[in-house]
C-alpha positions in Angstrom: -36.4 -88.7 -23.4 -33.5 -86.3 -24.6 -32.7 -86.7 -27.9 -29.2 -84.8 -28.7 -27.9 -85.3 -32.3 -24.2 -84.7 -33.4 -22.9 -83.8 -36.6 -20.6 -86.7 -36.4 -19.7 -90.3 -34.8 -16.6 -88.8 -33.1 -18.5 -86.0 -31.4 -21.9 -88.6 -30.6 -19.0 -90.5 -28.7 -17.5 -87.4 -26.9 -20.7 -86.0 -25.6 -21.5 -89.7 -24.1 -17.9 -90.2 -22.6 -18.6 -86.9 -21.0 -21.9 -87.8 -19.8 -20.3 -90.9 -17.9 -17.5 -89.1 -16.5 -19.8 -86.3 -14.8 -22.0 -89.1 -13.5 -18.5 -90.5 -12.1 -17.5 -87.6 -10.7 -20.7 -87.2 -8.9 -20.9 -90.4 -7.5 -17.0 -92.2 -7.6 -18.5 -95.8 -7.0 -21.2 -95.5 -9.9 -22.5 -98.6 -11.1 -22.3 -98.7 -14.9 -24.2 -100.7 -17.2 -21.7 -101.2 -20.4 -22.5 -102.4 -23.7 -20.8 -104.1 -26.8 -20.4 -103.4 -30.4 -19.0 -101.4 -32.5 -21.0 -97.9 -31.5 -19.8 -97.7 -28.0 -16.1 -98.2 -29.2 -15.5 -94.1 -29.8 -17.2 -93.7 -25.9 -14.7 -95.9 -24.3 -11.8 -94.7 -26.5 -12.9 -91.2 -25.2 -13.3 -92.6 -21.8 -9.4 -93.8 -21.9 -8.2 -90.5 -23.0 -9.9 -88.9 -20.1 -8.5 -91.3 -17.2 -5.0 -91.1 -19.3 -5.6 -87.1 -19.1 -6.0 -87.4 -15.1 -9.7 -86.4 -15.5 -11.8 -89.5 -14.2 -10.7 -92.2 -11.5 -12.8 -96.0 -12.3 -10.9 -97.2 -8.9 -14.6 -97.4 -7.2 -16.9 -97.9 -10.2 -19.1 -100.9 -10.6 -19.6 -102.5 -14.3 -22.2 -105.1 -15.3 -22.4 -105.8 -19.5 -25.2 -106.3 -20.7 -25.1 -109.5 -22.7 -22.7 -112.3 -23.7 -22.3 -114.8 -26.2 -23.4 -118.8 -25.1 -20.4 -121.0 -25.7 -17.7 -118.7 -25.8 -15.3 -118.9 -22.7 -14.2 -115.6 -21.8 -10.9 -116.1 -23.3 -12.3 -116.2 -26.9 -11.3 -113.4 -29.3 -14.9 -112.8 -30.0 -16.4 -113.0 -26.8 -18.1 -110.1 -24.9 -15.6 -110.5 -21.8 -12.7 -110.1 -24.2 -13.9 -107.2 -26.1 -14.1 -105.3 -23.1 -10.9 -106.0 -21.8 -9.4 -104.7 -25.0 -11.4 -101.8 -25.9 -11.9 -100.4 -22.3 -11.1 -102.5 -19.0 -7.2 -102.4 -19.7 -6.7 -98.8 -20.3 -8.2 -97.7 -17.3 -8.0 -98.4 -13.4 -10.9 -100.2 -12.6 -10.6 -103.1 -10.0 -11.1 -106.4 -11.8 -13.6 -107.4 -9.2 -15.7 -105.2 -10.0 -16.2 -106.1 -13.1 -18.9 -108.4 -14.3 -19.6 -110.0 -17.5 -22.2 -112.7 -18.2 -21.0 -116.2 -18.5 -21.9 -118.0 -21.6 -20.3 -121.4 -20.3 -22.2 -121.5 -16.8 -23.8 -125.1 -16.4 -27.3 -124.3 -14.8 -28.2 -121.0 -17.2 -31.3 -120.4 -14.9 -29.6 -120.5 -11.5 -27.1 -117.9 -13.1 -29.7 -115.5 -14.4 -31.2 -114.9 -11.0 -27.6 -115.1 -9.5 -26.7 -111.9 -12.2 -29.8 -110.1 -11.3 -29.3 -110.4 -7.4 -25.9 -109.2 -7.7 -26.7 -106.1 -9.5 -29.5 -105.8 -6.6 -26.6 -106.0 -3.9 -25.3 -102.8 -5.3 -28.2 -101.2 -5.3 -29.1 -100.9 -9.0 -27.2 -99.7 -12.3 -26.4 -95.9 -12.0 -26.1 -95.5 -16.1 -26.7 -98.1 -18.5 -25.1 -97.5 -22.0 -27.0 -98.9 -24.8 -26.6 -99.8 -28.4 -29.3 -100.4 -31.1 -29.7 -103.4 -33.3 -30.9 -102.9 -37.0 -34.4 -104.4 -35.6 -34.4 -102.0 -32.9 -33.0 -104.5 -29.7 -31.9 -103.8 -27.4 -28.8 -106.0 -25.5 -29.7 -109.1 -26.6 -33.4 -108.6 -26.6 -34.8 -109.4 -29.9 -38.1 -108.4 -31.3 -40.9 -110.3 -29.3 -39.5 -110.2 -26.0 -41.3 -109.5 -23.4 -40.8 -105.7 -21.6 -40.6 -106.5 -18.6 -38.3 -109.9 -18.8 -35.2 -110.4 -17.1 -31.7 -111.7 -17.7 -32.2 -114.7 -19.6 -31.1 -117.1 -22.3 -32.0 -116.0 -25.8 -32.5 -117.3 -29.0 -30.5 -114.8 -31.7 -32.6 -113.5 -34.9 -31.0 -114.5 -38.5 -31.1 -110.7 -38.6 -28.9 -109.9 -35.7 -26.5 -113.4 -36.2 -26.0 -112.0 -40.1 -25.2 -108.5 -39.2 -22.8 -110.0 -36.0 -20.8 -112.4 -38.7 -18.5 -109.3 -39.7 -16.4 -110.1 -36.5 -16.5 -113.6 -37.2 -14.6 -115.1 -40.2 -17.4 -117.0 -41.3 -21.3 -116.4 -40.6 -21.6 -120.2 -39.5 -19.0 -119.1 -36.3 -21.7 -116.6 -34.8 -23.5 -118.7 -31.6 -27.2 -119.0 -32.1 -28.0 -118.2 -28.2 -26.6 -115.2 -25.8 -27.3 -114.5 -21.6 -29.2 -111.2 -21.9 -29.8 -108.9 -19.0 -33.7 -108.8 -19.7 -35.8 -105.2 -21.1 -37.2 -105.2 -17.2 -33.6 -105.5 -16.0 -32.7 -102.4 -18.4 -35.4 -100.3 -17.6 -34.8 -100.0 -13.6 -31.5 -98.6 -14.5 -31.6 -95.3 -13.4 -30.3 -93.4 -15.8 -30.1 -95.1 -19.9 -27.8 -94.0 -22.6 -28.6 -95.6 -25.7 -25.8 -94.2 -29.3 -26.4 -94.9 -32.1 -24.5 -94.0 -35.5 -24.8 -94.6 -39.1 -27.5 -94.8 -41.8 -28.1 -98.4 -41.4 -29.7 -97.5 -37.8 -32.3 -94.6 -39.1 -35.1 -97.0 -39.0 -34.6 -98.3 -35.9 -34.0 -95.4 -34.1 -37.1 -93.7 -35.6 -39.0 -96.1 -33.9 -37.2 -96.2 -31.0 -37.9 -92.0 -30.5 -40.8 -91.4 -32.6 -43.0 -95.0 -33.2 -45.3 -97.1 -31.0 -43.9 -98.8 -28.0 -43.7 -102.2 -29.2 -42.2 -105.6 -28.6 -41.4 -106.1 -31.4 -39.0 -102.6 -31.3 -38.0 -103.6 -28.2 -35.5 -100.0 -27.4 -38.7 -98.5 -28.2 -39.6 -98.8 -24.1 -36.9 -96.5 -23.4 -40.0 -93.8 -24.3 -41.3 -94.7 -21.3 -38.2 -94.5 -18.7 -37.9 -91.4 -16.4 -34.0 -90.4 -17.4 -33.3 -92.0 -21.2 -30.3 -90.0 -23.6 -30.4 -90.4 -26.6 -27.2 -89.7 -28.8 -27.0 -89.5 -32.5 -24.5 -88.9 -35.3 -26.5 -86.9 -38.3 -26.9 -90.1 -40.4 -29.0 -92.0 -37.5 -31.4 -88.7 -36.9 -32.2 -88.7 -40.6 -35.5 -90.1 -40.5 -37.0 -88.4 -37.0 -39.7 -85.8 -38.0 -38.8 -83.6 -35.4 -35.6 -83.3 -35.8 -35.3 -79.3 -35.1 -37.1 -79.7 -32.0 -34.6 -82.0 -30.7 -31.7 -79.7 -31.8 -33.9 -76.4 -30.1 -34.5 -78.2 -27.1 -30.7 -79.7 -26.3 -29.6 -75.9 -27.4 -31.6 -74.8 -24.2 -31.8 -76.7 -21.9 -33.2 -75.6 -18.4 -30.7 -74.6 -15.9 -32.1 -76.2 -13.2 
């Protein structure tokens, strides 16, 4: 796992958005795993800028998101479909069939699980996965308890993770109890994960997630076990690793290889 840390949220968001684009740029029809939330908002803001700046073409990429909420049609203001048409889809050139969002309104939830997972097999896998962190350490929609190797799937939502989701909803009784999640398993055969994370509030977390036991019950703590995971911090998130310098030494020189 690389751990780089940044002094800020702006530049955490910079050095992902350039992370994707070189991935882009090496492969022009990369399948990318996209996330929701407020982290990953700087990464596609950066992302815009550099299509705007003639520096990245999303005419060939692939997108799958990881999660959506269950009852909310696509056209809701809070739905996972419509976030991502405002805070990246319509500032850049992707094709809109290539985009794909969970449903949340699908009749037979089972049939469209294994219908979401064989169509990111038809593709032949996600390329780079961008992850947030929950303030109990999940990851998508995967909240403590679930298994590590599930798969996209229905889930129940924590009090935890439905109280710290009310802030986009004007009340906390608005916030769906269930969400489609692509599952940990799912996640992990991505080949390449980039999980941000910003703020104070996600110290703990995140201290697990680099530095505690791989656990359930932390589910983002599996990412210790995946072959190509980034990890990107603002200052305020690192606060509570212990090795801290080491992380810093070791993203200051890196191996040309």
């Amino acid at each position: 796992m690389q751990v780089i840390i940044k002094e800020n949220y702006e530049e955490m968001s910079k050095e992902a958005a350039k992370i994707i684009k070189d991935e882009i740029l090496h492969k022009p029809n990369l399948v990318l795993g996209l996330a929701t939330g407020s982290t990953p908002i700087g990464t596609y803001k950066e992302l815009i800028r550099m299509y705007e700046a003639g520096e990245v073409d999303f005419s060939k990429v692939v997108t799958f998101n990881l999660d959506e909420y269950v009852g909310l049609p696509s056209t809701h203001n809070q739905s996972y479909f419509y976030f991502m048409q405002e805070k990246l889809f319509k500032g850049i050139n992707i094709n809109p069939e290539n985009i794909h969002v969970p449903s949340g309104i699908v009749k037979d939830f089972n049939a469209y699980c294994q219908w979401y997972e064989d169509e990111i097999d038809k593709v032949g896998g996600v390329d780079v996965q961008v992850l947030g962190i929950g303030g109990d350490g999940h990851i998508g929609f995967n909240e403590p308890g679930t298994s590590l190797v599930s798969r996209t799937q229905v889930v129940t939502l924590t009090e935890e993770t439905i109280e710290d989701n009310s802030r986009f909803f004007e009340k906390k009784e608005d916030v769906p109890r269930f969400a489609i999640t692509m599952g940990v398993g799912t996640i992990m055969e991505a080949k390449h994960c980039l999980l941000v994370a910003n703020g104070e509030k996600k110290a703990d977390p995140v201290s697990v997630l680099i530095e505690g036991p791989i656990t359930s019950q932390v589910t983002a703590s599996v990412l210790q076990m995946h072959p190509k995971a980034t990890v990107i911090l603002d200052e305020a998130a690192a606060s509570k690793l212990n090795r801290i310098d080491y992380y810093k030494w070791a993203y200051e020189n890196q191996p040309e290889i």
